[in-house]
N, CA, C and O atoms as a GROMACS GRO file, in nm:
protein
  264
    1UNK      N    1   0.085  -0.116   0.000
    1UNK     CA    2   0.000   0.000   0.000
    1UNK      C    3   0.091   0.123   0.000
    1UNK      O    4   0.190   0.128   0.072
    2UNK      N    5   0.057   0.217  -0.078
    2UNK     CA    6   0.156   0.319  -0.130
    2UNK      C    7   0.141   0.438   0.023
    2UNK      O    8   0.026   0.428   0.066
    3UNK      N    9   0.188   0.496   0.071
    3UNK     CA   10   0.190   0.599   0.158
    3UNK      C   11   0.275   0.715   0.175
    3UNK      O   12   0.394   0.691   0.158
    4UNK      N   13   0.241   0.848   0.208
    4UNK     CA   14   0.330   0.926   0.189
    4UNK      C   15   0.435   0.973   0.364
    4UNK      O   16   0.376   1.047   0.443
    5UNK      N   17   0.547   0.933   0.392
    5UNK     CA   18   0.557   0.911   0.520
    5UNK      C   19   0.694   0.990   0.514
    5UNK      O   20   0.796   0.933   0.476
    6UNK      N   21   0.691   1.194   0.572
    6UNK     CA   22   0.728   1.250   0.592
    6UNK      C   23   0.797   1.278   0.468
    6UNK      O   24   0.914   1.264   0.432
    7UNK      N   25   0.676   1.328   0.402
    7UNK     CA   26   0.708   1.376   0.214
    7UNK      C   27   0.758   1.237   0.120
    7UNK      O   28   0.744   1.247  -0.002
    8UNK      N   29   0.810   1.121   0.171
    8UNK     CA   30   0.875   1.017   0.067
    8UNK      C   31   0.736   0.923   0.022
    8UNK      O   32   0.670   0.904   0.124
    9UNK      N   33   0.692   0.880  -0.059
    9UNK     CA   34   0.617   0.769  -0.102
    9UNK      C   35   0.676   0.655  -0.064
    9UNK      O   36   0.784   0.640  -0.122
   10UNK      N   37   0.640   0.544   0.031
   10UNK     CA   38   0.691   0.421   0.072
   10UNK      C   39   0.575   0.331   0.055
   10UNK      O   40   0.456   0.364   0.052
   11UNK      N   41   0.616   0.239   0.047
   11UNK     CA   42   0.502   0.145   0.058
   11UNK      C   43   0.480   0.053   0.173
   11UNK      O   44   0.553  -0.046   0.181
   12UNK      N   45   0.396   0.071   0.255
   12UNK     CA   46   0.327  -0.002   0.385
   12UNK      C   47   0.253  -0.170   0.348
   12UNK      O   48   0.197  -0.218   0.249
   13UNK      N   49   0.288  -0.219   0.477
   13UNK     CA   50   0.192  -0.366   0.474
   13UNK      C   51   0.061  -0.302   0.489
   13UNK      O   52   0.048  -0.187   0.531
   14UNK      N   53  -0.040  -0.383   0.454
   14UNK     CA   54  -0.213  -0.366   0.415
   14UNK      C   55  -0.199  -0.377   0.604
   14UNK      O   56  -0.121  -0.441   0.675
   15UNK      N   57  -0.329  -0.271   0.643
   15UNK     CA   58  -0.393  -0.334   0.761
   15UNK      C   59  -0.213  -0.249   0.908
   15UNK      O   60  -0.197  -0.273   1.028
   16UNK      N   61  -0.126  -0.159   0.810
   16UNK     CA   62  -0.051  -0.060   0.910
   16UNK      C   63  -0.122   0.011   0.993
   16UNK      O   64  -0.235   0.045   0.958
   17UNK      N   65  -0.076   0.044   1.110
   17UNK     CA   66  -0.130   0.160   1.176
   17UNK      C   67  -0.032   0.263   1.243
   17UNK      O   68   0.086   0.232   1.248
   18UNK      N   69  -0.065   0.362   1.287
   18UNK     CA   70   0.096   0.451   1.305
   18UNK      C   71   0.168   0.391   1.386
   18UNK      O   72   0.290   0.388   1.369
   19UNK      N   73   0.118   0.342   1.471
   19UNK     CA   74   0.212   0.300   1.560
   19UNK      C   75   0.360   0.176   1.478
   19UNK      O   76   0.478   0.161   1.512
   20UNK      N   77   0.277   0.109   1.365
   20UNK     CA   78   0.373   0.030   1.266
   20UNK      C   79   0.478   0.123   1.185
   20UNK      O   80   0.586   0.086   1.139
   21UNK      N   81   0.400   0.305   1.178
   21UNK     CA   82   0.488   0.361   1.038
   21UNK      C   83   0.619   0.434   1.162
   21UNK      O   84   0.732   0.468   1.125
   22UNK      N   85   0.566   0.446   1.311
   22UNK     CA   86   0.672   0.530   1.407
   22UNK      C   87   0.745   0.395   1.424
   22UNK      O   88   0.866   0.412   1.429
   23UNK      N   89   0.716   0.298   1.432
   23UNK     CA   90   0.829   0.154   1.473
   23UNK      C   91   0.929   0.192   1.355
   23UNK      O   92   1.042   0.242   1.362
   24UNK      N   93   0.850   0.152   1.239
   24UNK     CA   94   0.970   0.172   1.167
   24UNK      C   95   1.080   0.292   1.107
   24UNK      O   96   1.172   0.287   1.026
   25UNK      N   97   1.005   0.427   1.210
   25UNK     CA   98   1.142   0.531   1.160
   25UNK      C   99   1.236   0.515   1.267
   25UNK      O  100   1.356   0.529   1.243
   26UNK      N  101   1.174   0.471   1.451
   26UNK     CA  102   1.230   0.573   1.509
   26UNK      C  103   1.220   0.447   1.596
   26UNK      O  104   1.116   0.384   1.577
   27UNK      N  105   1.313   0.392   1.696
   27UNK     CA  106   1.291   0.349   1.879
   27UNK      C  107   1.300   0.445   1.930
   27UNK      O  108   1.178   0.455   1.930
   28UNK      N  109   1.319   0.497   1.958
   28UNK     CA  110   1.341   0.632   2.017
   28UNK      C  111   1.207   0.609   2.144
   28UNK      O  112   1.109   0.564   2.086
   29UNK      N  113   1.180   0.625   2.285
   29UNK     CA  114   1.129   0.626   2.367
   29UNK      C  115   1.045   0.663   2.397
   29UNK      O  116   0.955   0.602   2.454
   30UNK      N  117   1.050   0.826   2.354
   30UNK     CA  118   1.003   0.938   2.362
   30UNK      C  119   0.977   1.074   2.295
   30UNK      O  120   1.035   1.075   2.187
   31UNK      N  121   0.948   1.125   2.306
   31UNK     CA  122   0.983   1.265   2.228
   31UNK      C  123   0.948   1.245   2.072
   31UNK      O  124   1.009   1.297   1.979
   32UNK      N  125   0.831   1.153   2.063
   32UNK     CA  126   0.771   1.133   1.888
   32UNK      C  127   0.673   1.196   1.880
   32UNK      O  128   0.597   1.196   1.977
   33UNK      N  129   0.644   1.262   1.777
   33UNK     CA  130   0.502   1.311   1.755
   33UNK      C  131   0.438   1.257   1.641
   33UNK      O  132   0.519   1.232   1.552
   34UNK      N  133   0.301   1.227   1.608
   34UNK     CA  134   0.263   1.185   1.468
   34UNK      C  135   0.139   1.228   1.405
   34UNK      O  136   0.028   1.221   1.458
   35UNK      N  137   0.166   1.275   1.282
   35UNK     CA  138  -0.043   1.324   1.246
   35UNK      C  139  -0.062   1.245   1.132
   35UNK      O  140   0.021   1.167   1.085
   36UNK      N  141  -0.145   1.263   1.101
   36UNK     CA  142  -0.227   1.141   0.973
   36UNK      C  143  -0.306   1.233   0.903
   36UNK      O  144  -0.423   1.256   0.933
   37UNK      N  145  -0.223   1.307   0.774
   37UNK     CA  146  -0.325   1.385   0.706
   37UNK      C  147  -0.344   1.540   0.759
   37UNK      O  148  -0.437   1.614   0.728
   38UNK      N  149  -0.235   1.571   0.846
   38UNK     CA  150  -0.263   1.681   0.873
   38UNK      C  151  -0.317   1.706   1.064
   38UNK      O  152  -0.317   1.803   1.140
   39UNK      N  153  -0.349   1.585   1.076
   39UNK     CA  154  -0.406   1.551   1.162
   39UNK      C  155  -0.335   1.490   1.320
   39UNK      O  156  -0.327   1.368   1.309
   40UNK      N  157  -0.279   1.539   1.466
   40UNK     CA  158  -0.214   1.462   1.545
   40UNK      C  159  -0.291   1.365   1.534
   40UNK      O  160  -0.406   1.365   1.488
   41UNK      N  161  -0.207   1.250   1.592
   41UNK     CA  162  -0.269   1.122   1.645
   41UNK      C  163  -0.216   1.124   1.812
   41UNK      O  164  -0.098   1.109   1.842
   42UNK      N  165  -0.282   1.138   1.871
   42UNK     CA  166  -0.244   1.114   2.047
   42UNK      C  167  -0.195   0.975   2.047
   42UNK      O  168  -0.262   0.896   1.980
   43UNK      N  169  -0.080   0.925   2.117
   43UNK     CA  170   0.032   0.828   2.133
   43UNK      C  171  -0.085   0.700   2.166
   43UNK      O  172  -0.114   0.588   2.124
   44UNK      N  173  -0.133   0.809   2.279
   44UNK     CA  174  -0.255   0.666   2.316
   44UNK      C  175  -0.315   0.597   2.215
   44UNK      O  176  -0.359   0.484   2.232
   45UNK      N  177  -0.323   0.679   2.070
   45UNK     CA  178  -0.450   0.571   2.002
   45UNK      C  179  -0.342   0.580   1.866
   45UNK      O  180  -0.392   0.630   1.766
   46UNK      N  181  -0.199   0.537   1.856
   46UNK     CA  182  -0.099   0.524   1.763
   46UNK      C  183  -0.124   0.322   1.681
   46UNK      O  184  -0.107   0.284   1.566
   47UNK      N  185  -0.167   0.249   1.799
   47UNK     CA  186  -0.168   0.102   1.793
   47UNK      C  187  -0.276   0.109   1.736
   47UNK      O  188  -0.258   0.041   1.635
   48UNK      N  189  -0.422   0.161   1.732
   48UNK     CA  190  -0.564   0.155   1.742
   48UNK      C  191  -0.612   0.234   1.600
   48UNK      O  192  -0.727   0.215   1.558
   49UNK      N  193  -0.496   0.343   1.511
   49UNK     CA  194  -0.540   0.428   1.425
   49UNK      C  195  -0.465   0.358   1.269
   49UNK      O  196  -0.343   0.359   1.254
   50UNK      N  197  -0.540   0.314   1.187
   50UNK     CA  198  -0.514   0.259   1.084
   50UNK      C  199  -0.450   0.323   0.917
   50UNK      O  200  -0.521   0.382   0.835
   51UNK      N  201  -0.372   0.306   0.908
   51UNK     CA  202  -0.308   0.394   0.788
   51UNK      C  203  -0.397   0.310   0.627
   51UNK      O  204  -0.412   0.188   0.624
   52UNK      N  205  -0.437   0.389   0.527
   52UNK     CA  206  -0.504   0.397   0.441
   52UNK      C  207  -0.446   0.402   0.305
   52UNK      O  208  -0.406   0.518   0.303
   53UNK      N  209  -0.425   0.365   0.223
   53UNK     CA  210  -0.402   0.392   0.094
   53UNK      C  211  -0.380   0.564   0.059
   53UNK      O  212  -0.475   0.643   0.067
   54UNK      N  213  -0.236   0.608   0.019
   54UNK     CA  214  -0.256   0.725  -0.002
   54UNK      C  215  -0.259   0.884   0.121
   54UNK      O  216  -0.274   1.004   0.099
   55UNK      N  217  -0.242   0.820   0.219
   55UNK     CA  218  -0.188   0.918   0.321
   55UNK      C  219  -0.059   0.956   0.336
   55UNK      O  220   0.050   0.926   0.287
   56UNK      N  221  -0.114   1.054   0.440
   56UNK     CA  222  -0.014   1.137   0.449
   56UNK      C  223   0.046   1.121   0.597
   56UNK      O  224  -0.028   1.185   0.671
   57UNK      N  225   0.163   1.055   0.680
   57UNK     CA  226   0.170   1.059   0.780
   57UNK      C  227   0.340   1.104   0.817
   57UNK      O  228   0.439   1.043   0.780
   58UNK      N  229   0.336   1.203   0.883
   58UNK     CA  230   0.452   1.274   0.959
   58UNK      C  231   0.459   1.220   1.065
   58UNK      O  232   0.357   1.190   1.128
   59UNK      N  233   0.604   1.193   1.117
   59UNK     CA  234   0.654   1.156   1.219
   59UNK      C  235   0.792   1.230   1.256
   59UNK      O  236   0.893   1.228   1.186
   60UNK      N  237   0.776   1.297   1.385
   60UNK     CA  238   0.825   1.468   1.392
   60UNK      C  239   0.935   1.346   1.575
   60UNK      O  240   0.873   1.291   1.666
   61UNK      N  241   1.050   1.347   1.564
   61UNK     CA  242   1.088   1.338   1.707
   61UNK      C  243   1.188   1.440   1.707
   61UNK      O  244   1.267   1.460   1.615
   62UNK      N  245   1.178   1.531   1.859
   62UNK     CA  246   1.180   1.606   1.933
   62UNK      C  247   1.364   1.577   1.951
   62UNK      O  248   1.418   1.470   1.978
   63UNK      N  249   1.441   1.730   1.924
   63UNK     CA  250   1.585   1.668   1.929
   63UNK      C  251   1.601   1.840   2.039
   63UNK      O  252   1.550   1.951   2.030
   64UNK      N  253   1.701   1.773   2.135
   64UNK     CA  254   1.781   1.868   2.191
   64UNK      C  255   1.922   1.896   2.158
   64UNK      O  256   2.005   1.822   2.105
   65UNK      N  257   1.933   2.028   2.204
   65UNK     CA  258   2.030   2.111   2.173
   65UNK      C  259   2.076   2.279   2.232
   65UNK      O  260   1.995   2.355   2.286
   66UNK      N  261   2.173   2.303   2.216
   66UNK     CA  262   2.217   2.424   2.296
   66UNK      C  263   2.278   2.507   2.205
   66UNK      O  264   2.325   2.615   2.240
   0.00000   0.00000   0.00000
């Protein structure tokens, strides 16, 4: 399934959900953010929110610095 995941076209397994498209950018712990279309997704419902043919999903983690 074709998807657009932080501007690149990739292609996803059928039946992804964000929580599958943040596994695969980032382990990272903490400090992820993600929207679907423009849209946040709250962390809580990342496992529960299903990616679609043709979206758009950003995945933004949080970097420090001085």
């Amino acid at each position: 399934m074709d998807v657009i995941i932080n501007g690149e076209r990739r292609d996803v397994a059928p039946r992804s959900t964000v929580a599958d498209v943040v596994r695969s950018l980032t382990d990272a712990p903490g400090g992820v953010a993600a929207a679907v279309n423009d849209e946040v997704v709250p962390r809580a419902a990342w496992a529960a929110t299903p990616i679609a043919e043709n979206d758009r999903v950003d995945v933004l983690t949080a970097v420090q610095g001085g």
